[in-house]
MIDO-522166 format. One record per residue (C-alpha): x, y, z. Coordinates in pm, 1 decimal. Example, Ala and Ser with C-alpha at 12.3 -4.5 7.8 and 13.67 -1.06 7.14 Angstrom:
x = 1230.0 | y = -450.0 | z = 780.0
x = 1367.0 | y = -106.0 | z = 714.0
***
This chain:
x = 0.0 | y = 0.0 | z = 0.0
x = 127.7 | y = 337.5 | z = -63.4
x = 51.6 | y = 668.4 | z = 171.6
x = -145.9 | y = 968.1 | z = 2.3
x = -9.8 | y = 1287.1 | z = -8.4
x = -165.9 | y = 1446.8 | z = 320.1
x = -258.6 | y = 1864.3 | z = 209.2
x = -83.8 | y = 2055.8 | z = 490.9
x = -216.4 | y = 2358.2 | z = 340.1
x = -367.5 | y = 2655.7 | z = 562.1
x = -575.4 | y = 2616.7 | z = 884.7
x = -965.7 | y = 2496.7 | z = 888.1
x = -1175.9 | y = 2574.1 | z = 1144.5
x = -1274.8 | y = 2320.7 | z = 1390.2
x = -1620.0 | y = 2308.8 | z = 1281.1
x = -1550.4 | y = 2156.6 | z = 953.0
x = -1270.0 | y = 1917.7 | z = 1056.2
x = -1360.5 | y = 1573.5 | z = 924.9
x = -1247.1 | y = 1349.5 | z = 1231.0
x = -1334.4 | y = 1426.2 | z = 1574.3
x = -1073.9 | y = 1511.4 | z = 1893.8
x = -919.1 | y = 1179.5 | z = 2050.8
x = -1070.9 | y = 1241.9 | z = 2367.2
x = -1449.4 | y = 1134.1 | z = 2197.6
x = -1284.6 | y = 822.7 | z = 2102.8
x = -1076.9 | y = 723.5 | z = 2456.0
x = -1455.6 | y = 546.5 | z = 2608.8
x = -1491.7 | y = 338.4 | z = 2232.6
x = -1123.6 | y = 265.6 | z = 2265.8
x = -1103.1 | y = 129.4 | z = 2661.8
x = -1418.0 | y = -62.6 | z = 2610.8
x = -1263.1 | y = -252.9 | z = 2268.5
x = -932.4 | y = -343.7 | z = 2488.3
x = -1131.5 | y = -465.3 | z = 2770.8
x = -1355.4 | y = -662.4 | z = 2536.4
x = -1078.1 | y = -839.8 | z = 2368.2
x = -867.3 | y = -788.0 | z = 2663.8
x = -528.1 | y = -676.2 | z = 2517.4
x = -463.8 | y = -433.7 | z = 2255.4
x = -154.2 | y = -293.1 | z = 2075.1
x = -136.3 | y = 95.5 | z = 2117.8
x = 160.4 | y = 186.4 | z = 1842.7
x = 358.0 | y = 531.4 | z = 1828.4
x = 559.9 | y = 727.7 | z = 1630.5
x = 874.8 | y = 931.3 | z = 1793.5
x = 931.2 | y = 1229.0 | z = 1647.3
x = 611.9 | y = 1502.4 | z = 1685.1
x = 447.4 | y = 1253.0 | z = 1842.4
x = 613.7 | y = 1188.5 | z = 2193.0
x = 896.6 | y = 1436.7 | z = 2123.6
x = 873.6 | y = 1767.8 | z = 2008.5
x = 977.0 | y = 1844.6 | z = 1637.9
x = 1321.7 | y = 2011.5 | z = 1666.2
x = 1555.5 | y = 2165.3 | z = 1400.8
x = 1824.0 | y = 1935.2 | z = 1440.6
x = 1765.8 | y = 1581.6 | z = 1458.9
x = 2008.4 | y = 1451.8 | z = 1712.7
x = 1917.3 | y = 1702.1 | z = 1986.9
x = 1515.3 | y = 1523.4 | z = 1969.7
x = 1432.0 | y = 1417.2 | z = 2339.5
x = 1114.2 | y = 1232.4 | z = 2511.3
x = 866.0 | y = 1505.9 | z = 2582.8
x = 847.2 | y = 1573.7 | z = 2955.4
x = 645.4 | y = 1400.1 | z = 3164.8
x = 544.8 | y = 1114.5 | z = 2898.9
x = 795.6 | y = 870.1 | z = 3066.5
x = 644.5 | y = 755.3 | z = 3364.7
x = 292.4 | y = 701.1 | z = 3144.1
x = 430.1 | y = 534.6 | z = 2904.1
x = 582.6 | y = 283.8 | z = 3171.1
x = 267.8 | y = 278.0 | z = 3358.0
x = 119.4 | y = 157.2 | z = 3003.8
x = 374.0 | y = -117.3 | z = 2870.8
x = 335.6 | y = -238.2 | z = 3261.7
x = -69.4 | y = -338.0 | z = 3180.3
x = -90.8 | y = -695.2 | z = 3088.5
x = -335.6 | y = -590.1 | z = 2854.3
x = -175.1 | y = -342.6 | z = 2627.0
x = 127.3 | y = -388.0 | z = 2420.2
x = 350.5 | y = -91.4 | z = 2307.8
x = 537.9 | y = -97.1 | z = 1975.9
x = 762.9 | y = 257.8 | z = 1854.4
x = 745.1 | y = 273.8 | z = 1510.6
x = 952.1 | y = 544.0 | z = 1408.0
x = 1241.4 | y = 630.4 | z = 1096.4
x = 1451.7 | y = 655.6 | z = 1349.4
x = 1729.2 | y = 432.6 | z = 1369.0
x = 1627.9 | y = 108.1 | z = 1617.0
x = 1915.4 | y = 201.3 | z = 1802.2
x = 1926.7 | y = 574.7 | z = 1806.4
x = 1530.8 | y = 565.3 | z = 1885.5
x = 1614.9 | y = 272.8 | z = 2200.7
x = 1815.5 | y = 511.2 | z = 2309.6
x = 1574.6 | y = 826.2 | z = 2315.9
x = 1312.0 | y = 587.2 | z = 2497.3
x = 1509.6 | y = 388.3 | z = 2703.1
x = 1175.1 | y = 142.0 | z = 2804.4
x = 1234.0 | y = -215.1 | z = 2811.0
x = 967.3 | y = -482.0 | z = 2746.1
x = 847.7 | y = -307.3 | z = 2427.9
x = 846.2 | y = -346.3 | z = 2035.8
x = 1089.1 | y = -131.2 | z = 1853.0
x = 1041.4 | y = -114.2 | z = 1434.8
x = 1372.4 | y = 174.5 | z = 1352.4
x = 1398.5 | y = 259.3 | z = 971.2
x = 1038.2 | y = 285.4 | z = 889.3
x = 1006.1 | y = -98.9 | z = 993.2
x = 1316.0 | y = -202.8 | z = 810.3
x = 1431.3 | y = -316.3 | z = 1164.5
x = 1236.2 | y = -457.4 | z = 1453.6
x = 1320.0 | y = -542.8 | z = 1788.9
x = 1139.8 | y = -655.0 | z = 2141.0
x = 1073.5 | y = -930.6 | z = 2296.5
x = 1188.4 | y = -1260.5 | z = 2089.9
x = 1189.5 | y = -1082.5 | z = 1819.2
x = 1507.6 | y = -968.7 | z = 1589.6
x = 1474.7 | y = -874.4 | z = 1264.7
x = 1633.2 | y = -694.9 | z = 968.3
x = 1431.5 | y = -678.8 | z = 614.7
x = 1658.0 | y = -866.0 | z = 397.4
x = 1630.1 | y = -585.8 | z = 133.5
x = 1811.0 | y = -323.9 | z = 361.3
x = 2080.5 | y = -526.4 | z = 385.0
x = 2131.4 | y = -598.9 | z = 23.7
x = 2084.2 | y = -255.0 | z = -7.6
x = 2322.3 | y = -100.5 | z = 224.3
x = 2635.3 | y = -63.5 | z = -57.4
x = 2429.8 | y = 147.6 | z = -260.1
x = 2288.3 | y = 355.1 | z = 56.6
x = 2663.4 | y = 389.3 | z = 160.7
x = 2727.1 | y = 559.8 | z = -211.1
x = 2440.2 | y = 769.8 | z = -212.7
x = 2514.3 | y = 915.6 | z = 140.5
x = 2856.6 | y = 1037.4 | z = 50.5
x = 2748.5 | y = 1172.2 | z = -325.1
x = 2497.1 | y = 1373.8 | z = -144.1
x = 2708.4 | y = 1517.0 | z = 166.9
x = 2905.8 | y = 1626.3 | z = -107.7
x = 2658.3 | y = 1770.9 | z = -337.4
x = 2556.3 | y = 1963.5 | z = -13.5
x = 2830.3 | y = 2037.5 | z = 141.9
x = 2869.5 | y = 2413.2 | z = 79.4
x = 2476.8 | y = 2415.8 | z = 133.5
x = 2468.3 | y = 2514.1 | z = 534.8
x = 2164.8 | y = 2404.2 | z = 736.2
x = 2143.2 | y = 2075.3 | z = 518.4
x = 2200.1 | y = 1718.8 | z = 688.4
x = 2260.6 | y = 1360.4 | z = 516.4
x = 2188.2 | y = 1125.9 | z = 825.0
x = 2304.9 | y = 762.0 | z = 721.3
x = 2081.1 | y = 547.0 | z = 949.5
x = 2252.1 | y = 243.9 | z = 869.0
x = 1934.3 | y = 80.3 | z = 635.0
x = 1759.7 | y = 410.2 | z = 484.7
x = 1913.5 | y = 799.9 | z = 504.9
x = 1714.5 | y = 1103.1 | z = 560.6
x = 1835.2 | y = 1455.3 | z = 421.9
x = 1736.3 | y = 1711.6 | z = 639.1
x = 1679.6 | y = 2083.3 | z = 509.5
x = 1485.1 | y = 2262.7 | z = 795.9
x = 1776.4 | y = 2483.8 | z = 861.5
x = 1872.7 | y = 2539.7 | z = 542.3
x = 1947.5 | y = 2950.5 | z = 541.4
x = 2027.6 | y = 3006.6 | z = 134.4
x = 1690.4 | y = 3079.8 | z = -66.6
x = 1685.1 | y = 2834.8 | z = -348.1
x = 1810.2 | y = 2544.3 | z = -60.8
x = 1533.5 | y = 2336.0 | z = -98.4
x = 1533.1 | y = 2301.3 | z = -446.5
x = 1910.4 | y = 2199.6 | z = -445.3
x = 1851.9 | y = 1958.6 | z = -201.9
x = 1536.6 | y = 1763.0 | z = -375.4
x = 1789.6 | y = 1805.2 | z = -732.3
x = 2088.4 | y = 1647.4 | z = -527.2
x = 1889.3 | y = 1415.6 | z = -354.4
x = 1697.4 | y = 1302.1 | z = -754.3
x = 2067.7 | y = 1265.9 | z = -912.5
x = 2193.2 | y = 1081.0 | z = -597.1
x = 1926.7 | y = 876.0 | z = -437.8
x = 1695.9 | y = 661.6 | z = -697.4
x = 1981.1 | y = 452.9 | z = -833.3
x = 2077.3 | y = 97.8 | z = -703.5
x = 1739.4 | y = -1.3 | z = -609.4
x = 1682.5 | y = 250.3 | z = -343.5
x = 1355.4 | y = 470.5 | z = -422.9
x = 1334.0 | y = 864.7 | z = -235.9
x = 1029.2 | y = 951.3 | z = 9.5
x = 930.4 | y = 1247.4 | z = 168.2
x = 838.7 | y = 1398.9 | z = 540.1
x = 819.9 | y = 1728.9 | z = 713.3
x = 1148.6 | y = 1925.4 | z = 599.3
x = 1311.0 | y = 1576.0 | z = 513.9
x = 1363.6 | y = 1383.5 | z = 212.0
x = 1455.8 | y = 1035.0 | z = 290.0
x = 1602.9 | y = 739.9 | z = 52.9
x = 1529.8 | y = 345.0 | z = 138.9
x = 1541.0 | y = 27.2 | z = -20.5
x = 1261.7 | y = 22.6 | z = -346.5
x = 1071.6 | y = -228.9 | z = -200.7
x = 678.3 | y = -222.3 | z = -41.2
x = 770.7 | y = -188.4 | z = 278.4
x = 696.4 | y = 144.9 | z = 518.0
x = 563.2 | y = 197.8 | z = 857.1
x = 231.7 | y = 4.9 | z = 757.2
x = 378.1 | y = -344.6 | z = 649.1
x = 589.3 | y = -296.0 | z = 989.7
x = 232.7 | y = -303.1 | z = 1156.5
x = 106.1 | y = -592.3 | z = 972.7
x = 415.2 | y = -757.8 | z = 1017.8
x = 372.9 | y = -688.0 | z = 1418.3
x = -0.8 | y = -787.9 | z = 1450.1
x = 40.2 | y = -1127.2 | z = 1245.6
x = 374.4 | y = -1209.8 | z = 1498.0
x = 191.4 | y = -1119.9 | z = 1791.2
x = -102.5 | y = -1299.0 | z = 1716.7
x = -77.1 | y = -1529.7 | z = 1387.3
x = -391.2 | y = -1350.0 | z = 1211.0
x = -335.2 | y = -955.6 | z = 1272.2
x = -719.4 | y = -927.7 | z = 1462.0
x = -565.7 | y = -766.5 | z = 1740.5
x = -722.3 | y = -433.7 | z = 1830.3
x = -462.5 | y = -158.4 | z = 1757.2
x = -424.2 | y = 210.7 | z = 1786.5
x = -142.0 | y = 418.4 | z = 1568.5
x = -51.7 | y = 746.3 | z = 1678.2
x = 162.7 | y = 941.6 | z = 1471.0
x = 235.1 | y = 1305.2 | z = 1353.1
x = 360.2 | y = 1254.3 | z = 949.3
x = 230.3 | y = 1149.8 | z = 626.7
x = 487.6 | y = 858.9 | z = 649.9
x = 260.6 | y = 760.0 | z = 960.9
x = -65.8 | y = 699.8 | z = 698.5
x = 32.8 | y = 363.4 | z = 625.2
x = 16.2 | y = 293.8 | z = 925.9
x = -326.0 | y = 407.1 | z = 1032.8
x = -473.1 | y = 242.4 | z = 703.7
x = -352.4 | y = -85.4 | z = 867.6
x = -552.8 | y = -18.9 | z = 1189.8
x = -835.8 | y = 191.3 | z = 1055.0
x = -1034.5 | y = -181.6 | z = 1150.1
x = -854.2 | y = -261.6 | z = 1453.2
x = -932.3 | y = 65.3 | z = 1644.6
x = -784.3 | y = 366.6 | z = 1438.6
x = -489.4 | y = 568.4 | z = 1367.0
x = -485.0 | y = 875.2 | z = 1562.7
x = -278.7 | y = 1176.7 | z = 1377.9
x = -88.6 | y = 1483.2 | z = 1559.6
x = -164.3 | y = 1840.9 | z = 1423.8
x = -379.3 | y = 2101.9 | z = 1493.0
x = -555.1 | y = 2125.4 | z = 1253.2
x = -505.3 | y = 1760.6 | z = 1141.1
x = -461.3 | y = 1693.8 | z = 733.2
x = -811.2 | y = 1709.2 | z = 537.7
x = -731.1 | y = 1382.0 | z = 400.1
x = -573.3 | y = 1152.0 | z = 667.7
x = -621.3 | y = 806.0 | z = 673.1
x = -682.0 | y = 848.6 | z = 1060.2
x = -984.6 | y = 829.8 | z = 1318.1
x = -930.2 | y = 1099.4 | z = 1475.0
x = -639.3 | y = 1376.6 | z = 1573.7
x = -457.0 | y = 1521.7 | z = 1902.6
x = -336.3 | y = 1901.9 | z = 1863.3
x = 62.2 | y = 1809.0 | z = 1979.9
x = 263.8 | y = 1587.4 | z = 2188.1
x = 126.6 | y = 1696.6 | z = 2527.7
x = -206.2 | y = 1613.2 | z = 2407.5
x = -47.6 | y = 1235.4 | z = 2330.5
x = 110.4 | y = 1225.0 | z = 2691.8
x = -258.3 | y = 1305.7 | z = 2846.5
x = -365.5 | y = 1049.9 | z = 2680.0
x = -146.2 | y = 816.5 | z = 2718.0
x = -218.0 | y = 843.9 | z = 3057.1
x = -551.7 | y = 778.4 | z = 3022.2
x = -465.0 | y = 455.5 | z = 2887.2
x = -252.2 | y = 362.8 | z = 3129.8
x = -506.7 | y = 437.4 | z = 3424.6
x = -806.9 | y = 272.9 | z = 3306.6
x = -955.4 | y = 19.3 | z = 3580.7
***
């Protein structure tokens, strides 16, 4: 399956949005884990339980969502999987909660418990990643506020402090030379152009591949809460299990989610809500 293009185009008013607030879904959502009597509540890192910042590496877990987060991979009904493009290990690190399902690399990596996995297409791969970071570092490198990040199985070129007018264009040019050859294949997020293995995978087949480990069919109830429009996979996958819940205020007109939360805080409250239900 492949993500639409979400519009993030100017502000609508509340009135028209097309999906209501999470909060009118949290009742639906308790009573379908207690019904089935586990669930899989799924989150994205970056926007989503930490603040967007302008330079990757200084990202951090948004105060006050640790101990929630704890609280909720500590229910024996609710399993907690962060799906980010992170690297695994670079996003492990930022979380630093055991006991959970990590999926780094848009899925191209997954980790928790008895589970280890690299898709074998990001290994094969990896040679022409390797090229394409260090053709593109030096296409940009007298382009300041531009970042190649080689994540090990996919790359992401930041431009979000890119400071010469034009920047953008020069990246997306470097990045179309660079980046599409050796079967890799270029996506996009929020002020980041990022280059993976050309194969159908993405933060939605990570899902799928979670839900059919964890339970041999994929009917699992299952929540995905996530900030970018590489995040609609995802909530296409659980738009039957219990929703995809998108971060943005106002949220995209044409989301694949159930409903929206304005920003990271808004996660952490309900997060805790999760984590308290009797």
């Amino acid at each position: 399956m492949s993500a639409p293009e979400p519009d993030r185009g100017g502000p609508i008013e509340t009135s028209e949005l097309a999906i209501p607030h999470a909060r009118e879904l949290l009742p639906g959502l308790l009573a379908l884990r207690r019904r089935a009597g586990r669930m899989l509540v799924a989150l994205d890192f970056d926007g989503t339980l930490s603040p967007i910042v302008p330079r990757p590496e200084d990202a951090a877990l948004l105060d006050g969502v640790d101990a929630p987060l704890r609280r909720l991979a500590d229910r024996d009904d609710t399993i907690v999987a962060i799906v980010s493009g992170r690297g695994l290990r670079d996003v492990h690190a930022r979380v630093r909660l055991d006991g959970v399902y990590y999926a780094g690399n848009h899925g191209f990596e997954i980790e928790g418990p008895d589970l280890d996995r690299v898709h074998e297409a990001a290994r094969a791969a990896r040679p022409a990643l390797e090229e394409a970071a260090g053709q593109i570092a030096r296409a940009l490198e007298d382009e300041p506020g531009t970042q190649v990040e080689d994540k090990g199985w996919t790359l992401s070129i930041h431009y979000r402090r890119a400071e010469r007018a034009g920047a953008e264009e020069r990246v997306r040019e470097a990045v179309r030379r660079h980046g599409r050859a050796g079967g890799l294949r270029v996506t996009e997020g929020k002020k980041i152009l990022e280059i993976r293995p050309d194969v159908d995978w993405h933060k939605g087949a990570a899902m799928r591949f979670l839900l059919d480990t964890l339970t041999g069919d994929g009917e699992l109830p299952a929540i995905f809460i996530g900030d970018d429009r590489t995040d609609e996979d995802a909530f296409a996958v659980v738009a039957e299990l219990g929703g995809g819940i998108v971060v943005g205020d106002p949220p995209p007109a044409d989301t694949r989610a159930r409903a929206w939360l304005s920003d990271p805080d808004e996660v952490a409250a309900l997060i805790e809500e999760l984590a308290h239900d009797d």
